[in-house]
C-alpha positions as CSV (number, residue, x, y, z in Angstrom):
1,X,81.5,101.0,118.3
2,X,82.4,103.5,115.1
3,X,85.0,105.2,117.0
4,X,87.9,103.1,116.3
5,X,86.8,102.7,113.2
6,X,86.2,106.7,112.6
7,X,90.1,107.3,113.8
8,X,91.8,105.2,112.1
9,X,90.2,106.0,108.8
10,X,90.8,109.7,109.5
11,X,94.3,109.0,110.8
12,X,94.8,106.7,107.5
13,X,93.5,109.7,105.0
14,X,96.0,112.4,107.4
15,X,98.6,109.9,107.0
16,X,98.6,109.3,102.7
17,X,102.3,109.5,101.4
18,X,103.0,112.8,100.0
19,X,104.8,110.9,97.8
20,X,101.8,109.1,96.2
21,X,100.2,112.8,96.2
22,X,102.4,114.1,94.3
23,X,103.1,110.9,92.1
24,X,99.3,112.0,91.0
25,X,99.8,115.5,90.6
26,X,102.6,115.0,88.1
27,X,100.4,112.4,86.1
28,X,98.1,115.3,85.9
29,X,95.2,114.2,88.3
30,X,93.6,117.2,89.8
31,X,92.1,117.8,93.5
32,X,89.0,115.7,92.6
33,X,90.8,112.6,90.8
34,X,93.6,112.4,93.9
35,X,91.0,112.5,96.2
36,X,88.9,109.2,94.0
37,X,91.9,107.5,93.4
38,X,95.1,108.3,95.9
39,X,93.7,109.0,99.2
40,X,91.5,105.9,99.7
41,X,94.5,103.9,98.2
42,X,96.9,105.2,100.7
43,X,94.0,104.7,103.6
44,X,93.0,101.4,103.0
45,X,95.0,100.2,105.4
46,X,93.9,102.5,108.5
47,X,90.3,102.0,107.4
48,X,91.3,97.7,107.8
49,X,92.7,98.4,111.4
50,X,89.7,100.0,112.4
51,X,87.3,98.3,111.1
52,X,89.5,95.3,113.5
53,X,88.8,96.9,116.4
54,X,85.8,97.8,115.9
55,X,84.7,94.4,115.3
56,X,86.6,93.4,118.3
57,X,84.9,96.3,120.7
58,X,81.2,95.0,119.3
59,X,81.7,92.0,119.8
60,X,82.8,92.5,123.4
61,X,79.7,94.5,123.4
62,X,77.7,91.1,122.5
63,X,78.8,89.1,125.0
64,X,78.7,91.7,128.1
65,X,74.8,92.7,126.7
66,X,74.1,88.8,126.4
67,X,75.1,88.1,129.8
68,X,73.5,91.3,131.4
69,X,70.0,90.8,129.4
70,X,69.6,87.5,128.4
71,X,67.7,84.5,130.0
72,X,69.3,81.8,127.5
73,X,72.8,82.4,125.3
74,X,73.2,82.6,121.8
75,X,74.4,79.0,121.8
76,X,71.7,77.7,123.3
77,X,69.4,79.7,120.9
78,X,71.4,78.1,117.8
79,X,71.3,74.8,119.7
80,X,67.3,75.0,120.3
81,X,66.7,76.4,116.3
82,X,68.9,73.2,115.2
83,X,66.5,71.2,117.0
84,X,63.1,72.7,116.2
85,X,63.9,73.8,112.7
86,X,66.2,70.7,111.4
87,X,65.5,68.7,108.4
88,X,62.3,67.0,108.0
């Protein structure tokens, strides 16, 4: 369920703007400051995609699990809590 989430964020960090590298350079950031402040700039937005899918690919992992394993869903779990643990 990491794997999307582990590609896009390397594709993101591959895929910073050489422009924004070297828009640090020239304000005199060296390897460690371009790597703190560019790179997860310019990879925020791969890391958001795959942290999408992976939410979608989990939870498609829920419901096939649930239907495979369980006697009762997770509604009527909620459902059956609402009922015995309600307000007094």
């Amino acid at each position: 369920m990491t794997f999307p989430l582990h590609l896009n964020v390397y594709a993101g960090i591959r895929g910073v703007d050489t422009q924004l590298i070297e828009a640090g350079q020239s304000l005199g950031l060296l390897r460690w400051g371009l790597v703190r402040q560019c790179h997860p700039a310019g990879a925020l937005t791969g890391a958001m995609t795959g942290l999408r899918f992976s939410l979608g690919v989990a939870w498609l992992a829920l419901v096939f699990a649930e239907q495979l394993n369980a006697d009762s869903g997770i509604g009527f779990l909620m459902v059956q809590a609402r009922d015995f643990c309600g307000p007094t």
